[in-house]
N, C-alpha and C positions, 0 to 999 in steps of 0.2 A: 266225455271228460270224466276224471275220476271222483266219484263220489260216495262220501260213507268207507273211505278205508279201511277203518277200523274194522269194522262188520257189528257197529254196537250202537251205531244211528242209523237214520232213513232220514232221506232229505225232505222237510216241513216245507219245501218251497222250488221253485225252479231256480237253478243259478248258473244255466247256458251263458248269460249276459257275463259274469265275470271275464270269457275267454276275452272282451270286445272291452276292454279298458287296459289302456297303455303302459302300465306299471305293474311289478309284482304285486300278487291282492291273493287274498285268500280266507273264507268265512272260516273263523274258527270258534270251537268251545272253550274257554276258560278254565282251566284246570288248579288244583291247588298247588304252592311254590310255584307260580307260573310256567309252568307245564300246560300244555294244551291238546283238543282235539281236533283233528282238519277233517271238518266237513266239508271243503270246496276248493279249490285253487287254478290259479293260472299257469301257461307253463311258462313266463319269466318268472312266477315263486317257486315252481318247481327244481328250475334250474339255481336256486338257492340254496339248495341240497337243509333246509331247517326240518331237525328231528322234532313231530310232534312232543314228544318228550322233554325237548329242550335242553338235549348234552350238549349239543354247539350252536345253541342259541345265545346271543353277546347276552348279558347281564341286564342292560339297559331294557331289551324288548320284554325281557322274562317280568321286569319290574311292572311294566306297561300292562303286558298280558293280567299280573296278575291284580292289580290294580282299578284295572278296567271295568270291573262289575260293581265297586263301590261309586261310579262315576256319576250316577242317577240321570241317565242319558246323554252324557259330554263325551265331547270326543276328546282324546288324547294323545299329544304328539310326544314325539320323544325322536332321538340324535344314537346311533352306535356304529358302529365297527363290526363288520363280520369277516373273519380269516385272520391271518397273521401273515410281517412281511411283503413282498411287494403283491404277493395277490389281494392284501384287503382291499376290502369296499366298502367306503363310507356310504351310509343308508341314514336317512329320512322317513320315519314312519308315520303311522296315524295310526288308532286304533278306537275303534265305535262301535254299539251297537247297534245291530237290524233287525227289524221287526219280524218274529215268525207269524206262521197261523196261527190267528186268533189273537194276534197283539203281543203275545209271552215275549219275553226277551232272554234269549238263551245261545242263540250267534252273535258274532263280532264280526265287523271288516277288519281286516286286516292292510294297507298297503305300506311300499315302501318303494321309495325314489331314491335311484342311485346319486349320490354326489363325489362320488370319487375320484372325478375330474376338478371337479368344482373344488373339491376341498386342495385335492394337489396343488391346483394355482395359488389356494388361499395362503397353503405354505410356502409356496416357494416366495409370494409377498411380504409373508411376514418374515421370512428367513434373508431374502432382500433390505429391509427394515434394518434388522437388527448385524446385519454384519457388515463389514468392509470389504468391497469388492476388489479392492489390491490383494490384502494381504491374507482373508477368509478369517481374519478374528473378528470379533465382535466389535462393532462398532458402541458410541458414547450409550446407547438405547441399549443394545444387546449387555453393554457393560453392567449397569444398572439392573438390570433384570435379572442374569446371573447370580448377583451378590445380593438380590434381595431374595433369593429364592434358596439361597445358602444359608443366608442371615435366619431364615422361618425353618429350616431345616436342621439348625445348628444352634440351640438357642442360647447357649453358653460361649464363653473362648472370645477373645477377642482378634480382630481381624486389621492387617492393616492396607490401606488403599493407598499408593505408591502413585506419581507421576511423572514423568519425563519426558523432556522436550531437547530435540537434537540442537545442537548447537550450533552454528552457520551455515543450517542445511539450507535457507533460501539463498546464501551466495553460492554454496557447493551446486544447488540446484542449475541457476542460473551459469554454472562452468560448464557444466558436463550436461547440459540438457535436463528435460522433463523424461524421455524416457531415462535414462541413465538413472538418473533421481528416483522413479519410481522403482529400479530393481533395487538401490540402496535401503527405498524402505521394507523391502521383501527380505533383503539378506539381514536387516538391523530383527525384522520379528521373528526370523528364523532363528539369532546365535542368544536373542534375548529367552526365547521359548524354550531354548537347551538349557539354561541355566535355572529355569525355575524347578518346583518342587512338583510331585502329585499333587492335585488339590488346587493349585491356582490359576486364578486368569487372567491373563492378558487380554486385551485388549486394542485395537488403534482409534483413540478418542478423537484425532484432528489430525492437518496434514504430516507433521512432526511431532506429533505427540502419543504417548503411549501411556496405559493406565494397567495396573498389577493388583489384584488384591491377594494378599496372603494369610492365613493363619500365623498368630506370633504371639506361641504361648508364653515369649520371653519378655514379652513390650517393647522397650526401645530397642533396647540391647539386640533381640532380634531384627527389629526394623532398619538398623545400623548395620548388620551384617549381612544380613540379606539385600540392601544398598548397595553398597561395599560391591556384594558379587557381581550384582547387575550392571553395576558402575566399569567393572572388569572385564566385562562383554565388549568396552570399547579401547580396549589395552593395545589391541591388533589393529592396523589397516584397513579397509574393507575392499576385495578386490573385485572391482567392477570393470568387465572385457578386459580391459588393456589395464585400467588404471588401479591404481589405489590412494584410498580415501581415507583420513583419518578425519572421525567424528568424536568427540562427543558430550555430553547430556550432563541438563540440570536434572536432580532428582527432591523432587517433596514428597512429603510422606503425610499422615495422617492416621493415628489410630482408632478404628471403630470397637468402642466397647459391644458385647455381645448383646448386651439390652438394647441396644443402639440402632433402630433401620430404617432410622431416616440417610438413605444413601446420597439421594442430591448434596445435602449439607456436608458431609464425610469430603464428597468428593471437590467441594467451595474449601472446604479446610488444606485438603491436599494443593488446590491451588494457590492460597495464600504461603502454603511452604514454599509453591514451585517457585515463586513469583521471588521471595526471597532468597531462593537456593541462585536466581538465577544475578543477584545482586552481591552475593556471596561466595559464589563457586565453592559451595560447601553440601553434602547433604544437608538438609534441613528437618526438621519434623516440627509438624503441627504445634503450637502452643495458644492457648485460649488471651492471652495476652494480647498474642498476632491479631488474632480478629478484632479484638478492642479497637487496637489501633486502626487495623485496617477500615473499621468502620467509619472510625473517626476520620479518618481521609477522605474516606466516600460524603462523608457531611460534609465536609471542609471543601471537598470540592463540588460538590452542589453550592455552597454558599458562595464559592469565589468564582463561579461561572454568572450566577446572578449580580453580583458586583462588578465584572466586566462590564454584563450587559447593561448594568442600571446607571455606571461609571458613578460607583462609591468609595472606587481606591484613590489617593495619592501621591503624588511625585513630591520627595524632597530632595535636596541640590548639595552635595559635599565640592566643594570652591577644588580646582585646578589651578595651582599656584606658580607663577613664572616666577621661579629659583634664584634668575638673575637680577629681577627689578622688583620681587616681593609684590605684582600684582594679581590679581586674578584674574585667569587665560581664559577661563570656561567654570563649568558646573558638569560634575555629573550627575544624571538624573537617577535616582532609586525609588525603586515602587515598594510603594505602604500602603496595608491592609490593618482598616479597622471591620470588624463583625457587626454585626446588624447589633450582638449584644455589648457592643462597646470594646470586644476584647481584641487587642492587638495583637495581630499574626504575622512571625520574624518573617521575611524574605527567605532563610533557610528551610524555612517550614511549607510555605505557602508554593517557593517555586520549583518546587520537585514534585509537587502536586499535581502544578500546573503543566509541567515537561510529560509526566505519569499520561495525564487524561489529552493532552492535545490544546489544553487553553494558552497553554502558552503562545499559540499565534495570534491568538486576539489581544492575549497580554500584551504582547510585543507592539501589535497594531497599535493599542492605546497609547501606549507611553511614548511612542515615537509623534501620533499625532498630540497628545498630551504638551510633548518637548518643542514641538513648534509651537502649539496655543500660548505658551507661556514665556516663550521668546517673544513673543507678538505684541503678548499684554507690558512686556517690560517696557517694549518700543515705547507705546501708547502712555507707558507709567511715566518714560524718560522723556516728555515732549516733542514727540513722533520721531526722535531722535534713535537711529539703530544703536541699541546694546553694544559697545563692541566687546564678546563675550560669547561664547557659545557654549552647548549643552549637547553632554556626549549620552547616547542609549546605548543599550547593553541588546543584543539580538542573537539568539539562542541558535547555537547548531537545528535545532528541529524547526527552528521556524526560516532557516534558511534552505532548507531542505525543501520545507514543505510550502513555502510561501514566497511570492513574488517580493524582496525587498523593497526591492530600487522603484518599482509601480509604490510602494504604499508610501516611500521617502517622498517622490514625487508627487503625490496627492497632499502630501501635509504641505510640503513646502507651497504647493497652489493655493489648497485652502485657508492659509495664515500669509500669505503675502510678503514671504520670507526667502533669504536667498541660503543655495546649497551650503556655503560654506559654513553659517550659523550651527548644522548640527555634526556629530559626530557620530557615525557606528562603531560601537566596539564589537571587536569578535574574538572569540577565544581561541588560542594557538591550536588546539584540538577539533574545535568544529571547522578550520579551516583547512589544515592539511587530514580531517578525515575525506574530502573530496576537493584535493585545489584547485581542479578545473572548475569544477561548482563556483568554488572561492572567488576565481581571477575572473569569470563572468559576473557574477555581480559585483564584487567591486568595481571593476570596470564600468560599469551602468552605473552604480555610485559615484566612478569620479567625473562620469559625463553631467551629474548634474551641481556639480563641485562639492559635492558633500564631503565632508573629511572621512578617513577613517582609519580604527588603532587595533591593532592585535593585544590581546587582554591576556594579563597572564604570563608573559614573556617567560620562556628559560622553562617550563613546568613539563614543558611537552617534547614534541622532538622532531622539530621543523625541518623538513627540507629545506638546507640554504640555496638550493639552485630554485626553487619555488618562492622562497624568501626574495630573491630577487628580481622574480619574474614578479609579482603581488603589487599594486597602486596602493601602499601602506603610507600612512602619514608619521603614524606615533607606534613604536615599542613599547607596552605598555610594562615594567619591571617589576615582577607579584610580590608580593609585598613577605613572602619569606627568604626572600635575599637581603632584604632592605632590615630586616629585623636583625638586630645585633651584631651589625656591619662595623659597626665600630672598633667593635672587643674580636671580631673575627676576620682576619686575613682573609681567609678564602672564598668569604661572603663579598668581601671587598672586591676583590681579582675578578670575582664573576661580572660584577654590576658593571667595573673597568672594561670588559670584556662585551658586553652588551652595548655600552655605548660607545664604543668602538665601532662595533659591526652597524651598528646603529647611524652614525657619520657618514661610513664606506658607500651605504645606503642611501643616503642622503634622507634620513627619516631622523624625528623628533623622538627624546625617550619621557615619561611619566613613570616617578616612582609614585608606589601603590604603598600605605603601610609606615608614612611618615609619622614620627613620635613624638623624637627627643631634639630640639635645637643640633645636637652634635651630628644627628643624621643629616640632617639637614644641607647644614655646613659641609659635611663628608662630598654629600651628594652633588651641588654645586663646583665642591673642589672637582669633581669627577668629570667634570663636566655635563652633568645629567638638567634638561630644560624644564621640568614642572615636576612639582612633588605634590602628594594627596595626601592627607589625615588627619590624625584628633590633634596636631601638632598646631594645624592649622583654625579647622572648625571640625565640628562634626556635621554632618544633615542640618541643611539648615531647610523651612519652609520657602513659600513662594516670596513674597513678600521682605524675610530676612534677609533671603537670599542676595536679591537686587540688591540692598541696603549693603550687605556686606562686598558687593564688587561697589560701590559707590564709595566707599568708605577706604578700600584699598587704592586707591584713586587720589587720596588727600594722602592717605598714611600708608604708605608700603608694609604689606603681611607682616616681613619679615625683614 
């Protein structure tokens, strides 16, 4: 074996045994700037072609080598790189002293274990990690990393973090397939990835979603037109095989100042834009306001999922008034929110909260069993005598989506000892001709258990009358800005004319919403229209009032 190359040592020791260890190894001397001398070696160090000089020794080993003699017998590992390109090899070393004759220490071992397999996978895992396997951009992880490694590189300039989300890609989806769908999202990052600049990145943060950060040394005004172009990517069709696809996209925006790298929160801010861009149909950009609020709803709805659960809200009862004999038909039931700190929270406020997070099926669930408990109690109040009178609930497009109605009608009406016809479901013209097959199924199981039920809102929407017909509807419900200044306006008049009309043909009952002025009133009766609602009447009354106020209609006609 070769030993003493140089011709400027003689070997202090036998070192035959190096050839019989499984890794490149090699005794060397320690030189200055980590440069060395090879008194020993194997031939897999051999075949590492390393110049005892150390011209193409990686940096890392030279640092080691030279190192190594201030160690006071430690050994020392170290991590480098030899070659460049696809022939490198990732290495593993160690570096120690061994004892000459007579104890001196003046050689080192040398070894090193290849891992440039080992490392390969390491990347191609972490390159897995961070990217989208659709469309080869960075995925939510790779996005993040990106811009924080910009953000440490760039320490000045501000940057803005951009997102959008396609707009009825889950029904487009659902037309044309999942593959079809996935080449849509391949052609959308393709004509999006053309319009950017040098410098930025995209991103695919979720199924439909996409994330841009850009330099904008202009601030908004930049972030607005740079918008603008992206927004223009979806001006065109998208032609997938045969078809073509028009999409497109809510855009939020966010500006990151250059002191700024906290990136998670950048990209929470972008989302509060998106959320409203998508409520909007506007670009949006970040405002610190938004978060306020937005926070404040995150409170509001934690506090109002615990008041579901703890049943701390309230039902109160505005009277349903028969137009013709001035008594009272029913009650409607509306839900009130008092806060743990006493502070009362409007309906407008609290149930777009509750529609936002999902609570709204529980809300729904309470009030409807809520409106039978309190049917029950009146019985019980009125000498086990039935009320006759009933109490209409309000049940949200999303909870009839998402929830079994007519199962949760049916359990109140069991659990209060109460018959179908005592309550009423209202539903909104909108939540019903968004799915009317949906619609005419449960209603239908609603009228199997004789529950009443009213379309809410009449006129606002834009009803199929051949579905209008097909519908188990009891009451047209007539929204209360028709009914507003019907007096003084013809046209407001003709409609109402018009609604109870169809309303007859139908054989259905109308409720106006929005009753004021005695003249309305009058009008409305002349119209032939059967219950009217509002402050004309009562306002919200409690539980209690409530009864009192149909007991009292009873002796003295409303109206």
């Amino acid at each position: 074996m070769p030993i003493d190359r140089t011709g400027e040592d003689r070997p202090s020791l036998f070192v035959g045994w190096i050839d019989a260890l499984p890794v490149p190894a090699a005794l060397i001397r320690p030189l200055s700037r980590g440069n060395f001398s090879l008194h020993a070696s194997n031939a897999a160090f051999d075949k590492l072609d390393l110049s005892p000089a150390g011209v193409n020794a990686p940096i890392e080993l030279r640092r080691a080598i030279e190192r190594a003699p201030q160690d006071a017998g430690g050994v020392r590992e170290f991590s480098c790189r030899l070659g460049k390109g696809v022939a490198a090899r990732d290495l593993r070393g160690s570096i120690g002293p061994l004892p000459g004759e007579g104890g001196e220490t003046g050689l080192f071992l040398l070894t090193l274990i290849d891992r440039t397999q080992e490392m390969m996978t390491e990347r191609n895992l972490r390159r897995e990690l961070v990217s989208d396997s659709l469309t080869g951009l960075p995925n939510r992880a790779g996005f993040e990393e990106l811009v924080e490694q910009r953000s440490d590189a760039q320490a000045s300039g501000d940057h803005a973090i951009l997102l959008l989300d396609l707009a009825r890609f889950s029904r487009i989806n659902e037309h044309i397939g999942p593959m079809a769908g996935d080449e849509l999202i391949i052609t959308v990052a393709r004509r999006l990835k053309s319009s950017l600049r040098s410098g930025d990145i995209l991103a695919r943060t979720g199924g439909d979603e996409f994330a841009i950060s850009s330099r904008v040394p202009g601030g908004k005004a930049d972030v607005r037109e740079m918008a603008r172009r992206i927004r223009g990517c979806f001006d065109h069709p998208f032609r997938i095989g045969e078809l073509k696809v028009s999409v497109d996209c809510a855009i939020g925006c966010a500006i990151q100042p250059g002191i700024d790298t906290d990136i998670a929160d950048q990209i929470r801010h972008a989302q509060i834009a998106l959320k409203r861009a998508k409520r909007t149909d506007r670009i949006e950009i970040y405002e610190p306001e938004a978060a306020i609020l937005s926070d404040n709803r995150f409170g509001l709805e934690t506090e109002l999922r615990s008041a579901i659960e703890e049943d701390r809200l309230h039902l109160e009862f505005q009277p349903l008034i028969e137009l013709a004999t001035g008594t009272v038909a029913g009650f409607e039931a509306l839900a009130r929110w008092n806060t743990s700190d006493g502070l009362s929270i409007p309906p407008t406020e609290f149930i777009p909260i509750a529609e936002d997070s999902g609570l709204i099926v529980p809300l729904g669930q309470w009030a409807i069993g809520k409106a039978a408990a309190t049917l029950a109690d009146w019985d019980r109040a009125n000498g086990g005598v039935p009320v006759d009178c009933y109490i209409s609930v309000n049940v949200s497009a999303i909870q009839l989506v998402r929830d079994d109605v007519a199962a949760v009608v049916r359990d109140a009406l069991a659990a209060n000892a109460i018959g179908g016809e005592r309550l009423m479901i209202e539903l909104t013209e909108s939540a019903i001709i968004g799915d009317p097959d949906l619609a005419l199924s449960v209603l239908n199981e609603l009228k199997a258990l004789e529950a009443r039920v009213a379309m809410d809102d009449f006129g606002t929407g834009y009803s199929n009358l051949a579905y209008l017909q097909r519908l188990p509807l009891d009451v047209l419900k007539i929204d209360r800005s028709f009914v507003d200044h019907m007096v003084e306006d013809r046209d407001k008049a003709a409609i109402v004319r018009t609604i109870q009309s169809l309303a007859e043909v139908l054989g259905m009952r109308t409720t106006a919403e929005g009753v004021e002025t005695a003249d309305q009133a009058r009008l409305l009766s002349a119209l032939g229209c059967d219950f009217g609602q509002g402050f004309l009447f009562a306002r919200p009354l409690d539980t209690k009032a409530a009864l009192a106020y149909w007991r009292q209609s009873l002796d003295r006609p409303i109206i």
